[in-house]
Structure formats: structure tokens, C-alpha cells
N, C-alpha and C positions, 0 to 999 in steps of 0.2 A: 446303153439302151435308149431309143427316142422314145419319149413321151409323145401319145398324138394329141393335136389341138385339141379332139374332143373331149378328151381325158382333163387337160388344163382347162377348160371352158368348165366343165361338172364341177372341176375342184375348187373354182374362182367361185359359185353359186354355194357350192356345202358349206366352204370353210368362210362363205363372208355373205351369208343371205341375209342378215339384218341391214348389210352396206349395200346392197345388189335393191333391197324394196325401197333405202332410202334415195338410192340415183335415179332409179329409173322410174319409180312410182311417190314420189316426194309427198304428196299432197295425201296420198291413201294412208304413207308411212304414219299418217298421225291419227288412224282408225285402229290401224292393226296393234293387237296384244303379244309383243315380242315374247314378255314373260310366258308365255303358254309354251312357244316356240312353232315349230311348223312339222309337218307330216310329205313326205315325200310320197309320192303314190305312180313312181315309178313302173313299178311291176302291172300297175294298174293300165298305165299307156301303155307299157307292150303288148298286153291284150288286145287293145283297143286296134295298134296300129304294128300289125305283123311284119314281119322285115320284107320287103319285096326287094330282089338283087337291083330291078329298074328303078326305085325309087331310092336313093340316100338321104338314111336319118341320121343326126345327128347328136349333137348334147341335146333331145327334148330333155326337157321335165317338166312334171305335173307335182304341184304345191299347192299344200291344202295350210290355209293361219287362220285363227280366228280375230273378229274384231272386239277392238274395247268392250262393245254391248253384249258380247259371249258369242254373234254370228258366227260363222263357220262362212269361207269364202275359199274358192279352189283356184288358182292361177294355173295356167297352162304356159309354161314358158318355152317358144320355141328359139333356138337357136341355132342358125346355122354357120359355121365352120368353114367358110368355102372359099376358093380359089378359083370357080369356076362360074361359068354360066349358067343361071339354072331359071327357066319363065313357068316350072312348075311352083315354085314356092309359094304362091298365092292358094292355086290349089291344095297343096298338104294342109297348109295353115286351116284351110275352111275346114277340111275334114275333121285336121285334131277338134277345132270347135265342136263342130255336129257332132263327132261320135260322142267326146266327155258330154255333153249335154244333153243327148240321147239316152246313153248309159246310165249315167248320175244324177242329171235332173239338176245342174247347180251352173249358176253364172261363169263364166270364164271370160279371162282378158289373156288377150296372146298378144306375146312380143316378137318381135324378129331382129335380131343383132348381126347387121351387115357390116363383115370386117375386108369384102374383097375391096376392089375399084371399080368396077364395070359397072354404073349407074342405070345401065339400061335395063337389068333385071333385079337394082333393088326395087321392089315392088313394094305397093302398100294397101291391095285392095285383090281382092278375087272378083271374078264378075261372071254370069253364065246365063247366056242369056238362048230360049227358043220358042218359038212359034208364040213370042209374046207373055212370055214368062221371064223375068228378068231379078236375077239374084245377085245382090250385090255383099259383098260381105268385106269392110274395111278393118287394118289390126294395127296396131301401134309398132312403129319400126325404130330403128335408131344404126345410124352407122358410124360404125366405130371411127374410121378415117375423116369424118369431118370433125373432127374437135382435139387439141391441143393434150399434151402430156401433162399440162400445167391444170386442163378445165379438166382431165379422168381424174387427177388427184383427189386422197381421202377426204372428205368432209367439203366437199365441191358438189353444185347438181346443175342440170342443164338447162 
């Protein structure tokens, strides 16, 4: 039986999210109260973002930790999975934002984790601009192919 990327992607976040907030958010790592642990609010994103056949969603998830001072803070982590061309990905990204923030009412930071090659649609900014209305909305990105097996190793950050 093949396991899919997405499946391994979930399982890499569940089974090592204390190592997943120290690589990729280092600096926060030493805000957030591990000992609490985190809340996934999965069921809560599929709400939010209904399956459409034209769009593919991937491993999202939506993480809820609290900080040292007992804050409560929600991450939105998007990830995509992909092998393909996609110049919608800026778009979804905005959406997951506005909707959890609409919804919820809480701060979000989105990531995007480019593992294809095609440079041309790792993106790192949505933009939507009309009759002089101009919306820019920028997300933290990271692609897995530019860094060494030696720089992903445990206890290493970027």
C-alpha cells in the first residue's frame, strides 16, 4: 500500500510539532508553552475551506499553542505537497487567512513549504489589485530543495 505525500507531510507535523515550531519559527519557539501542548483545529479548517474538485488542498492545518504569558495564538500552516504548477497558491493562502480571521478573530501566520522545482510559482505574496484598490497580503515560505540533508537535520535551524 502507498502512503501519500500528504499523509507523510500530517504525520511529520503530529508526530514532531515541538521540532516543526523549533525550525521553522525559532525565535517564537522561545514564547510558546510546549508544556500546555497544542490543539489542532483541523475540523475547524474544513469548515472554513470546503473541498472544491478545482482547487487542491493539501496537508493544511490549523494549530492553536499558547504563549509563556498563558496567550492563546492560532497558526495556520499551509502546506503544499506538489509536483506541479500551481499560480493559485498565493490566492488560497490569503483566503485560509481572511476566513480564520474573520471566523475567529485571532492573529495567524501562514507558511508555505515548497518541495517541487519550478521556481516560477514558489510564490510568496498574493496581490489583487482594482479600480485603485490594492491588496497586498505577504506569507512566510520555505523550499525544501534549497538546503542540504546535513542543514534539515534534528537540532539544526535555518
Amino acid at each position: 500500500m502507498q502512503i501519500s505525500k500528504d499523509a507523510l507531510w500530517k504525520g511529520i507535523i503530529d508526530n514532531l510539532w515541538d521540532d516543526f515550531i523549533l525550525f521553522f519559527f525559532p525565535i517564537l519557539a522561545n514564547q510558546v508553552d510546549f508544556s500546555r501542548g497544542f490543539e489542532y483545529l483541523d475540523t475547524e479548517l474544513q469548515q472554513l475551506l470546503p473541498d472544491n474538485p478545482t482547487l487542491k488542498r493539501h496537508a493544511d492545518k490549523l494549530i492553536k499553542v499558547w504563549f509563556l504569558d498563558g496567550e492563546e495564538i492560532w497558526f495556520l500552516i499551509h502546506i503544499e505537497v506538489q509536483g506541479y504548477q500551481d499560480k493559485l497558491i498565493g490566492k488560497r493562502t490569503y483566503e485560509c487567512n481572511y476566513r480564520i480571521k474573520d471566523k475567529y478573530n485571532r492573529q495567524v501566520t501562514c507558511l508555505v513549504i515548497y518541495t517541487d522545482w519550478n521556481r516560477k510559482y514558489h510564490l510568496k505574496e498574493y496581490r489583487d489589485e482594482f479600480m485603485g484598490t490594492l491588496t497586498i497580503f505577504r506569507f512566510n515560505t520555505y523550499v525544501l530543495r534549497d538546503h542540504s540533508r546535513e542543514e534539515l537535520a534534528p537540532g539544526q535551524t535555518h
